[in-house]
C-alpha positions in Angstrom: -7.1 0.0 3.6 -4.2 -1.7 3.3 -4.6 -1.5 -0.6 -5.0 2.3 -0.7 -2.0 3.0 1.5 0.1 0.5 -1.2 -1.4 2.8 -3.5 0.2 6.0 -2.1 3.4 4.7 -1.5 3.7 3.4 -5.3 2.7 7.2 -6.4 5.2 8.5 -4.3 7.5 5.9 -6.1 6.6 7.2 -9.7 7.3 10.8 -8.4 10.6 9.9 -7.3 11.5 8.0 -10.6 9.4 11.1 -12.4 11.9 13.2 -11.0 15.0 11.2 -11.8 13.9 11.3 -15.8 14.8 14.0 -17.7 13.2 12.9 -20.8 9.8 12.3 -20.4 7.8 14.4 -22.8 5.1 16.9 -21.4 2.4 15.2 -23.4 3.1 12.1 -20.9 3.9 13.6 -17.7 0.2 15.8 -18.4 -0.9 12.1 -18.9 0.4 10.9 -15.6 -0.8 13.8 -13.5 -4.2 13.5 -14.7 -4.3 10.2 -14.3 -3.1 10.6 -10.3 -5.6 13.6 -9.7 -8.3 11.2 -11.0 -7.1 8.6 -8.6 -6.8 10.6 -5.6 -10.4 11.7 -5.9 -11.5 7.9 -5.8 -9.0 7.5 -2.4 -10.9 10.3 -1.4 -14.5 9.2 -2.7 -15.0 12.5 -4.6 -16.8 12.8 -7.1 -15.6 12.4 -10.2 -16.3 13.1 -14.1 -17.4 10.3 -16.5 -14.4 8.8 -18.2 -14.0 6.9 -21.6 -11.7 4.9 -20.0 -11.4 3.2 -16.2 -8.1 4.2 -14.2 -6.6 1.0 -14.5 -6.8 1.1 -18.3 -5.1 4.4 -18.1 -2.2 3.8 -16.1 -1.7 0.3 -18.1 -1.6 2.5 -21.5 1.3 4.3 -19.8 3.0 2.1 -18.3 3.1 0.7 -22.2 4.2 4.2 -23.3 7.4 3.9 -21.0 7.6 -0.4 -21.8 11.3 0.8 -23.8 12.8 3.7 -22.3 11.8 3.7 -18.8 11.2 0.1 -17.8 11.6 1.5 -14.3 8.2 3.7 -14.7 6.4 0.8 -16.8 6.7 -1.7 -13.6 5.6 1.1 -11.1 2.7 2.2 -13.7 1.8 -1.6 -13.9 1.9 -2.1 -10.0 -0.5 0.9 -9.9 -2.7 -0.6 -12.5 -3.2 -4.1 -10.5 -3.2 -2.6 -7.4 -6.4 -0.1 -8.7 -7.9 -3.5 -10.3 -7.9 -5.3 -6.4 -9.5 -2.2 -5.5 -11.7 -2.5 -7.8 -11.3 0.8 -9.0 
């Protein structure tokens, strides 16, 4: 429990630096909200659909994206990523 609650707050914490960057392009940002409605359906043991890639895989390819010019979204992205893996999402 502890683990998904970590997980929420760091979401929250993407949002809020989400907000604060103008120049994230919408490919991304499309990217990143997929990639949280995906996780929120595993917090909430939904089903979900088959995907080519697991969630922590996804949110280390973007935190990668962001590595140069938002370092601050690449260490939340990362966070989320080893935070999902300890789930074992």
């Amino acid at each position: 429990m502890p683990e998904r609650n970590r997980l929420k707050q760091t979401i929250e914490e993407l949002h809020q630096e989400l907000a604060k960057s103008e120049d994230v392009d919408a490919e991304l940002q499309v990217s990143l909200k997929q990639l949280e409605h995906d996780i929120d359906q595993v917090l909430h043991e939904e089903p979900r659909e088959t995907q080519d890639e697991s969630l922590v895989e996804r949110a280390e390819e973007a935190a990668v994206r962001f590595s140069v010019s938002h370092p601050r979204l690449e260490m939340i992205l990362n966070e989320i990523a080893e935070t999902l893996g300890r789930m074992g999402i």
